[in-house]
FILOFI-640404 format. One record per residue (C-alpha): residue in three letters; chain; x, y negated, z negated; residue number from 1. Coordinates in steps of 0.25 Angstrom, whole numbers, plus 2048, in hexadecimal, padded with zeros to 3 digits. Layout:
// FILOFI-640404
{'ALA', 'A', {X, Y, Z}, NUM}
...
//
This chain:
// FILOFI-640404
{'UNK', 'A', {FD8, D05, A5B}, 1}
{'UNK', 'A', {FCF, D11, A5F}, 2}
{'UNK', 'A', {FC1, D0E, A5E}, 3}
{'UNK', 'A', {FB9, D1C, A58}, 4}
{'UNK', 'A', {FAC, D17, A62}, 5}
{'UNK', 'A', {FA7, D1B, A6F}, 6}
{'UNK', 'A', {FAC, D14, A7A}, 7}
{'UNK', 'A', {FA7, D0B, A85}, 8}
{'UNK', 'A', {FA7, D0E, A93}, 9}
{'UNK', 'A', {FB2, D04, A97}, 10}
{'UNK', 'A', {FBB, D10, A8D}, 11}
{'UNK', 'A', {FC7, D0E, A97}, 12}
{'UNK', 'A', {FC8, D01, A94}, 13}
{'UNK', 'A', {FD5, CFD, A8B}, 14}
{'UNK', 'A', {FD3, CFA, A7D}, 15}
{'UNK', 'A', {FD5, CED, A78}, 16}
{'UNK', 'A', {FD9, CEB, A69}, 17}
{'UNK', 'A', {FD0, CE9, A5F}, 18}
{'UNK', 'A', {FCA, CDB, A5D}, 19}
{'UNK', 'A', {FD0, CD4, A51}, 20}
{'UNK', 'A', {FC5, CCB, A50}, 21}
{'UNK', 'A', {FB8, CD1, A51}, 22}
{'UNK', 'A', {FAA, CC7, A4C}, 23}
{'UNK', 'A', {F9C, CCD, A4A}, 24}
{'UNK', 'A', {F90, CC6, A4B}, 25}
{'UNK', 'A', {F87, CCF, A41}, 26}
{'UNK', 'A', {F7A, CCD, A46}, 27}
{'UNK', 'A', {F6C, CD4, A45}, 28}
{'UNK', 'A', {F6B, CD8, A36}, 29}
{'UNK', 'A', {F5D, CD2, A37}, 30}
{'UNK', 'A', {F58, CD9, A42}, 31}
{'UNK', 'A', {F5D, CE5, A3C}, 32}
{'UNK', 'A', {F56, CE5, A30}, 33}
{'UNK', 'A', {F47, CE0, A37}, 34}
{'UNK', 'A', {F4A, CEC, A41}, 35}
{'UNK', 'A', {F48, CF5, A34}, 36}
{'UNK', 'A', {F3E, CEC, A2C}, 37}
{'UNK', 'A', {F49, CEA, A23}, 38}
{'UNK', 'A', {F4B, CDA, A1D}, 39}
{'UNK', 'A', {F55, CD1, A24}, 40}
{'UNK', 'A', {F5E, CD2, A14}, 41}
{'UNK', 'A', {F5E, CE3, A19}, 42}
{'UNK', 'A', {F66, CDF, A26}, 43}
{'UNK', 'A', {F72, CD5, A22}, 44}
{'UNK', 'A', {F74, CE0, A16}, 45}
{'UNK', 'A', {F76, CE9, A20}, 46}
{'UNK', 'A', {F7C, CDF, A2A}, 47}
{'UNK', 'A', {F87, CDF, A1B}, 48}
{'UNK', 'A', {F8A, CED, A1D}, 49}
{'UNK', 'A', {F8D, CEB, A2E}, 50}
{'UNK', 'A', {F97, CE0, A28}, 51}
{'UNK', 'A', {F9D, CEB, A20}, 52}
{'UNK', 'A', {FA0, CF6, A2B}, 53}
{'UNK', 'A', {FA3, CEA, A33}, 54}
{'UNK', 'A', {FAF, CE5, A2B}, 55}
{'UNK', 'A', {FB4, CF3, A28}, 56}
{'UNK', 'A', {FB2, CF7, A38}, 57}
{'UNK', 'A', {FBB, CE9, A3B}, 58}
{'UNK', 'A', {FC4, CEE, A31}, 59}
{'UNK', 'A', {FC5, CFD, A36}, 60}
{'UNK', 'A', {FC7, CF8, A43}, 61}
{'UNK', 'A', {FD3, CEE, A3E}, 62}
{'UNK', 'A', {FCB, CE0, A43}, 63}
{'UNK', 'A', {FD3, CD6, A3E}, 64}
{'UNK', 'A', {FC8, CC9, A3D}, 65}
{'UNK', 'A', {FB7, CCD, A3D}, 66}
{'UNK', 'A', {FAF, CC1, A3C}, 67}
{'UNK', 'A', {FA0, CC3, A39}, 68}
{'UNK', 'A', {F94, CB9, A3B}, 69}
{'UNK', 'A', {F8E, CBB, A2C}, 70}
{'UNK', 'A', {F84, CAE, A2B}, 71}
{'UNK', 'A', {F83, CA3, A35}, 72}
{'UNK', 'A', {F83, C95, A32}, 73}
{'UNK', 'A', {F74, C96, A3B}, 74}
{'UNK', 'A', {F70, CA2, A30}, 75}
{'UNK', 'A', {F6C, C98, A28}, 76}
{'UNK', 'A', {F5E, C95, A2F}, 77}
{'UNK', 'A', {F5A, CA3, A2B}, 78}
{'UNK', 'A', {F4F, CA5, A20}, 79}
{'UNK', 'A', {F54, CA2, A11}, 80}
{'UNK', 'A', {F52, CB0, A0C}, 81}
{'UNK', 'A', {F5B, CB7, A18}, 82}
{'UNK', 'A', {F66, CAC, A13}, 83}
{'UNK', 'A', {F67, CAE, A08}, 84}
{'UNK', 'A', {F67, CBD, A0A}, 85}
{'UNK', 'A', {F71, CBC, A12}, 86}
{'UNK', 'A', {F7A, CB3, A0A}, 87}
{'UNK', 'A', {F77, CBE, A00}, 88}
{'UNK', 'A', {F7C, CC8, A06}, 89}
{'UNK', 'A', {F89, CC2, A0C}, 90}
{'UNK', 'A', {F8B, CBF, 9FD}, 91}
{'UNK', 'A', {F8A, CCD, 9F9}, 92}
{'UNK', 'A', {F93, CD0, A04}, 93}
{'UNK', 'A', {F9D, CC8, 9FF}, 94}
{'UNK', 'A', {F9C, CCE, 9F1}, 95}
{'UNK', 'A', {F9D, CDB, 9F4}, 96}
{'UNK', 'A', {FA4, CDB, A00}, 97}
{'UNK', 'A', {FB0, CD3, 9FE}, 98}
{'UNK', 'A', {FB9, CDC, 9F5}, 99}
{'UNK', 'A', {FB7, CE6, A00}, 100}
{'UNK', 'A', {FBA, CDD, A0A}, 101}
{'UNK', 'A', {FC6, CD8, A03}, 102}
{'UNK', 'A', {FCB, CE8, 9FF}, 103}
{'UNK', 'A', {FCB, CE9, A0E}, 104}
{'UNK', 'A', {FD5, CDF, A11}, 105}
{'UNK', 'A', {FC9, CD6, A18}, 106}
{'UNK', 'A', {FCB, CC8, A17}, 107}
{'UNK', 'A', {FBE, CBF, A16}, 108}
{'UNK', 'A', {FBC, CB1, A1E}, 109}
{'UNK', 'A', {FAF, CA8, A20}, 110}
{'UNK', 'A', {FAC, CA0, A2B}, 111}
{'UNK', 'A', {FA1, C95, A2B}, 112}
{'UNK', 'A', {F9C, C89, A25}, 113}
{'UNK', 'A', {F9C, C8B, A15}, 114}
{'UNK', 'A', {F9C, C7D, A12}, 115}
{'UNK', 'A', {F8C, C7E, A0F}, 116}
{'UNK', 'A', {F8D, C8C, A09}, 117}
{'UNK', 'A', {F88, C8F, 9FA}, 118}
{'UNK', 'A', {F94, C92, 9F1}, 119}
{'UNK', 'A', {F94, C9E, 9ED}, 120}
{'UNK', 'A', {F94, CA1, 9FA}, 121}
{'UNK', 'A', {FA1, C98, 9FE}, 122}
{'UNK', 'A', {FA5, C9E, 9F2}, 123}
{'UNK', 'A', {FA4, CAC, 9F7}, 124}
{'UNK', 'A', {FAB, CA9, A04}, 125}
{'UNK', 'A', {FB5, CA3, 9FE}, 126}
{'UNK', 'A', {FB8, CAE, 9F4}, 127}
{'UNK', 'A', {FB9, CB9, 9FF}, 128}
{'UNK', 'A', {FC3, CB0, A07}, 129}
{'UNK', 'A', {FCC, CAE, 9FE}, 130}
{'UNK', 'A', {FCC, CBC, 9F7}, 131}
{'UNK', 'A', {FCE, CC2, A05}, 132}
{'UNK', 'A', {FD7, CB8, A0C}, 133}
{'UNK', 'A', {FE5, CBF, A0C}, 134}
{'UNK', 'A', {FDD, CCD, A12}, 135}
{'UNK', 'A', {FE0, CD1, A21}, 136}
{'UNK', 'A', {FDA, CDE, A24}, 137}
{'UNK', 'A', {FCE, CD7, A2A}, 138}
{'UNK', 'A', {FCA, CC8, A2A}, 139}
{'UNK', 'A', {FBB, CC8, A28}, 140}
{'UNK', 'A', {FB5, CBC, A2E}, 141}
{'UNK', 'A', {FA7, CB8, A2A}, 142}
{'UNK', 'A', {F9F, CAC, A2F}, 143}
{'UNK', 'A', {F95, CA8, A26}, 144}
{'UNK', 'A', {F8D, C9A, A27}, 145}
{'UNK', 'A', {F95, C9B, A35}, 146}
{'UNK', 'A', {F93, C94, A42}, 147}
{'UNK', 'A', {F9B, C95, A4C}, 148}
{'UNK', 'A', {F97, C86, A52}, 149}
{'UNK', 'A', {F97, C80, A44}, 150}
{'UNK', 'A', {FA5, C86, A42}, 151}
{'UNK', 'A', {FAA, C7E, A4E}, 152}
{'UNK', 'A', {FA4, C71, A4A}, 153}
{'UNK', 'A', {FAA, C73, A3D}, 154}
{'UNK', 'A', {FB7, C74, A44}, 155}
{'UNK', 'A', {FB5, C69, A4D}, 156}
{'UNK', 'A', {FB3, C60, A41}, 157}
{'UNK', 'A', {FC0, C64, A3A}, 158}
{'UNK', 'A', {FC6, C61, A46}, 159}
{'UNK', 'A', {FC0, C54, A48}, 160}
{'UNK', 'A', {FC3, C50, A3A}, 161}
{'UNK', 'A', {FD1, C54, A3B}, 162}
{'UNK', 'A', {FD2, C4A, A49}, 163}
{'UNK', 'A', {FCA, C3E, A40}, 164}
{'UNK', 'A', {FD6, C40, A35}, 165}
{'UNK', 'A', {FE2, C42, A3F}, 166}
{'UNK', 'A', {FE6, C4E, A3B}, 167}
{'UNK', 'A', {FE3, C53, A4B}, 168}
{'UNK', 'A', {FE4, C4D, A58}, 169}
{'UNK', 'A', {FD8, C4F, A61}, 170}
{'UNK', 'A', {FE2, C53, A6E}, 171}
{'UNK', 'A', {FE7, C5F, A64}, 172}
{'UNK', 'A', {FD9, C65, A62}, 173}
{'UNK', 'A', {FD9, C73, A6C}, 174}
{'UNK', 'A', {FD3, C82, A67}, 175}
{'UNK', 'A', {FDD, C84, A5F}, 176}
{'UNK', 'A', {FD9, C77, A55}, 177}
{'UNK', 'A', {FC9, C7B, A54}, 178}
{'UNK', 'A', {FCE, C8B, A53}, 179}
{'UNK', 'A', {FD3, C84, A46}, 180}
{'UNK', 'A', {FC8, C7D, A41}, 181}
{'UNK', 'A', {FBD, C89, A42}, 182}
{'UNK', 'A', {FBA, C92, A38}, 183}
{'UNK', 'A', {FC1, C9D, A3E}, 184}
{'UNK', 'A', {FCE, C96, A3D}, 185}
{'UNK', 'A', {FD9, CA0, A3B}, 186}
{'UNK', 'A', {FD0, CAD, A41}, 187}
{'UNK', 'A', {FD2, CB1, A4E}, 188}
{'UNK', 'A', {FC5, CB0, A5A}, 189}
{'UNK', 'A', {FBD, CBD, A59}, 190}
{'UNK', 'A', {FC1, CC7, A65}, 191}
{'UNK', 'A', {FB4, CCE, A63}, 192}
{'UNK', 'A', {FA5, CCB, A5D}, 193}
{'UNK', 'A', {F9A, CD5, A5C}, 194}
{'UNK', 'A', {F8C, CD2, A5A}, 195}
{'UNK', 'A', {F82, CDA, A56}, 196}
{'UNK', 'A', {F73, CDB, A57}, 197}
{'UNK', 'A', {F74, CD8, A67}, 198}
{'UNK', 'A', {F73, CC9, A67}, 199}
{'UNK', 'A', {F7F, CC4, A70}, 200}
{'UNK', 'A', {F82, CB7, A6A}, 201}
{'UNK', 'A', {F8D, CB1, A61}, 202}
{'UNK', 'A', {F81, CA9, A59}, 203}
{'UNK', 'A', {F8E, C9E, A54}, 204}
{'UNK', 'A', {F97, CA8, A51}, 205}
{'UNK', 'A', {FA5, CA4, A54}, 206}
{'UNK', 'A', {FA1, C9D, A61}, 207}
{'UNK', 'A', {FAF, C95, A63}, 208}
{'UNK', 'A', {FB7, CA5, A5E}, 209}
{'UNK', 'A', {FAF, CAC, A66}, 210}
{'UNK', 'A', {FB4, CA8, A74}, 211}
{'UNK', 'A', {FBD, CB3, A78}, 212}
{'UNK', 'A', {FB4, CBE, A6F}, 213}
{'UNK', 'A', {FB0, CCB, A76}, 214}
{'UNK', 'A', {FA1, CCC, A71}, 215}
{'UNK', 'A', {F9A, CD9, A6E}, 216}
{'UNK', 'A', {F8A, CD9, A6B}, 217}
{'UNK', 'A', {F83, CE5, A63}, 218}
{'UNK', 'A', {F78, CEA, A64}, 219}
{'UNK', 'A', {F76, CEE, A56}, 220}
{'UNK', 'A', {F73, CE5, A4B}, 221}
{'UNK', 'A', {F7B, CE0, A40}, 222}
{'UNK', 'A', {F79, CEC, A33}, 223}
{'UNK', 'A', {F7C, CF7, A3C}, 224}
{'UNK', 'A', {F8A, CF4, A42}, 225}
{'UNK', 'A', {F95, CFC, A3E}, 226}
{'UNK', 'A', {FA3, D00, A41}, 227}
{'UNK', 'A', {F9F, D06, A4E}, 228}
{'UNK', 'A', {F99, CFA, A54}, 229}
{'UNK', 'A', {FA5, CF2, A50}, 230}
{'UNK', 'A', {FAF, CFB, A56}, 231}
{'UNK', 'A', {FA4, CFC, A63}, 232}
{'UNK', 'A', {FA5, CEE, A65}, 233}
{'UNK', 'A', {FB6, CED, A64}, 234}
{'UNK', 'A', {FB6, CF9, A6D}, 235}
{'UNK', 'A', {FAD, CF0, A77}, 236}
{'UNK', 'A', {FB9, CE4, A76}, 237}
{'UNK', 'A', {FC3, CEE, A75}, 238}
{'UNK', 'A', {FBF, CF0, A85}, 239}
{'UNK', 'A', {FBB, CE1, A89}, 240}
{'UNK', 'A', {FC4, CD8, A93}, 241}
{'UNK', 'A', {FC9, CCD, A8A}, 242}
{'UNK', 'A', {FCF, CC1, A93}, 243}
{'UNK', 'A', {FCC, CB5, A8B}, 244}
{'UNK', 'A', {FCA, CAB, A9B}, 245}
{'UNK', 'A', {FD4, CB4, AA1}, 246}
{'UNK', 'A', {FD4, CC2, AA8}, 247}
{'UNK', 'A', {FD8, CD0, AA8}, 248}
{'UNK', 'A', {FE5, CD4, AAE}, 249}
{'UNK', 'A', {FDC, CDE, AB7}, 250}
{'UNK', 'A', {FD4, CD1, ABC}, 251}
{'UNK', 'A', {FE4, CCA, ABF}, 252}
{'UNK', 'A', {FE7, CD5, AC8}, 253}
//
């Protein structure tokens, strides 16, 4: 796929093919709206609309998975009023946003802990699963009340459960067995995670997926990303050195 950008100066480098999994930490919509004296409620609306051309960019550039960090399970210790702001909003998003979604062929799944959530929002979830479920032009994975080291203690304890009740010996438990029992069961790791706003941290964001991920940090924040920084950041893994432990056949010889 040929990527309409300017490229880097490693431009005799092969191209690689396009991620299939790419995940996003959208970060900085409350920076961008104090940087112009606008409310915190102005940045995640625009932060809405970054989503948007995100989606349609991981479309254009035929993605298969994008996963995006919408609410973490630590976003609770925010003030009252941002929360319920927010949950506002990714309630909207829902409404509006899911015939659209599901036109396009995107099928919705949500990741995180929903045990404690209010029902209209399980509710919500649930609805946008199921009516999207059979779709396959992108699968659109959003992690909401998400924490990456909740979602392995979680696991651990189906697992532990299942070794209390027989149903699995203890010798048989291997990577394989916990992939299994994370909420990501069935999805394939990320290949690629950008981050925007500068910070260079996975803040419990796919923590056990993420160890093979090539990461790319922008320094933009969240409501301005676009198709173009999308495309930057897979032409930047396009032309990495992937050897999971191993090497390159040029190190070999």
């Amino acid at each position: 796929m040929a990527l309409d950008i300017e490229r880097s100066p490693k431009a005799e480098a092969p191209l690689r093919a396009v991620p299939q999994h790419v995940a996003v930490i959208m970060d900085g919509n409350g920076r961008w709206a104090k940087a112009r004296g606008l409310p915190r409620r102005r940045g995640h609306q625009m932060g809405v609309e970054a989503l948007r051309r995100c989606v349609k960019a991981a479309i254009d550039a035929q993605v298969n998975y994008l996963t995006v960090f919408s609410f973490s399970s630590e976003n609770w210790s925010r003030p009252a009023k941002e929360i319920d702001d927010l949950m506002g909003l990714i309630k909207v998003f829902i409404r509006r946003d899911l015939a659209r979604l599901h036109g396009n062929g995107v099928r919705v799944t949500v990741i995180g802990e929903r045990d404690d959530l209010e029902s209209e929002m399980r509710g919500m979830i649930d609805h946008a699963e199921t009516l999207t479920q059979d779709n396959t032009t992108l699968n659109l994975v959003v992690a909401f009340n998400y924490g990456a080291r909740n979602e392995i203690a979680r696991a651990a304890k189906r697992i532990a459960v299942k070794v209390a009740r027989g149903e699995l010996d203890p010798a048989d438990i291997d990577l394989t067995t916990l992939d299994d029992h994370l909420d990501t069961r069935g999805i394939p790791d990320p290949e690629l995670l950008i981050r925007t706003s500068g910070e260079q941290r996975l803040s419990n964001f796919l923590l056990w997926q993420s160890a093979y991920t090539e990461f790319v940090f922008q320094d933009i924040y969240w409501p301005d990303f676009g198709e173009a920084h999308f495309l930057r950041a897979i032409d930047d893994f396009q032309r990495r050195d992937r050897r999971f432990g191993g090497t390159t056949a040029e190190t070999v010889a």
